[in-house]
C-alpha positions as CSV (number, residue, x, y, z in Angstrom):
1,X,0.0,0.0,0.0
2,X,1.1,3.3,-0.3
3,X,0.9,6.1,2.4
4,X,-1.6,8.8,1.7
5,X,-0.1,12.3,1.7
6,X,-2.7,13.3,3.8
7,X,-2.4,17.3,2.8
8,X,-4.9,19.0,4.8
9,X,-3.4,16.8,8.0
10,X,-6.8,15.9,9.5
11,X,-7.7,13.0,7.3
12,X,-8.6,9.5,8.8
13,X,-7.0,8.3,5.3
14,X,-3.7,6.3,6.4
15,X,-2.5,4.6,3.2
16,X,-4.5,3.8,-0.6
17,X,-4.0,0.6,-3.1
18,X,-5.1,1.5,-6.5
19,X,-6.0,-1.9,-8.8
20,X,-7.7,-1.6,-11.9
21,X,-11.6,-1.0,-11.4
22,X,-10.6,-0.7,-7.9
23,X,-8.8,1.3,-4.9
24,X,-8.5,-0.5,-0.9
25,X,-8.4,2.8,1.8
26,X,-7.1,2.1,5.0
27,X,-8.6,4.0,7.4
28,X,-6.6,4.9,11.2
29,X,-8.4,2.1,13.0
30,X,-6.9,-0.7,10.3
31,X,-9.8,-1.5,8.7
32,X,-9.2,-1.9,5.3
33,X,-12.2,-1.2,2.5
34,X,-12.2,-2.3,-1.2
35,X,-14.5,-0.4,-3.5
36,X,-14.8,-1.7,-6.9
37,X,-16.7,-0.4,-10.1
38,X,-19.1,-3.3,-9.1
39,X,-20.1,-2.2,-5.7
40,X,-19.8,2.1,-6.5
41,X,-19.7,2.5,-9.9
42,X,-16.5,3.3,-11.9
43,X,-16.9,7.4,-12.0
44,X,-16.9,7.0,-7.7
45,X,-14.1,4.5,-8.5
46,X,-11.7,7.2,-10.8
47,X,-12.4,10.0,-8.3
48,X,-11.3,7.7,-5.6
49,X,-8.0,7.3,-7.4
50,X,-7.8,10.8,-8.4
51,X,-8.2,11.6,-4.9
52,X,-5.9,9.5,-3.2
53,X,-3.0,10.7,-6.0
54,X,-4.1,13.9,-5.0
55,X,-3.7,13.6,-1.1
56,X,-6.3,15.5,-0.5
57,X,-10.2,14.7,-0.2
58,X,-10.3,11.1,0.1
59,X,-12.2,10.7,3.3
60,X,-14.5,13.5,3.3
61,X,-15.4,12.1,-0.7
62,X,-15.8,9.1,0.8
63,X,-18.2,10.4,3.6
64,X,-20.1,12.1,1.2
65,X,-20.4,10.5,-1.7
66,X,-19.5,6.5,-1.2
67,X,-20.6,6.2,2.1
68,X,-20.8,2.3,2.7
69,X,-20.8,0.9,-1.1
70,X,-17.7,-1.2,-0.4
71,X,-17.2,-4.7,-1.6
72,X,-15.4,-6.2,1.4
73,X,-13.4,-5.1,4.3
74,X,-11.2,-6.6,7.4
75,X,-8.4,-5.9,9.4
């Protein structure tokens, strides 16, 4: 995984895995979350990526927008 940038410093965001169709968010508490084209669509998917590039936006996009349209997540 890599470590998200985190730019505004009060993201919950720790670290991002982009695949393609899909990005995995690790979130401060280690819970990991796989959102896929299937389970939020592929525009949510792109801006996810875009995002997490970015570092900046991730989580509150993911607040937002997202919200709980993940495919799978553990720890």
């Amino acid at each position: 995984m890599e470590r998200y940038r985190n730019l505004s410093g009060n993201s919950n965001v720790v670290a991002f895995e982009i695949g393609a169709g899909s990005i995995t968010v690790q979130f401060g508490d280690g819970m990991n979350y796989l959102y896929t084209v299937r389970s939020t669509g592929a525009a949510q998917v792109a801006e996810m990526q875009r995002l997490a590039r970015a570092g900046q936006g991730l989580n509150s996009y993911i607040g937002r927008v997202v919200k709980k349209a993940f495919e799978r997540k553990w720890c």
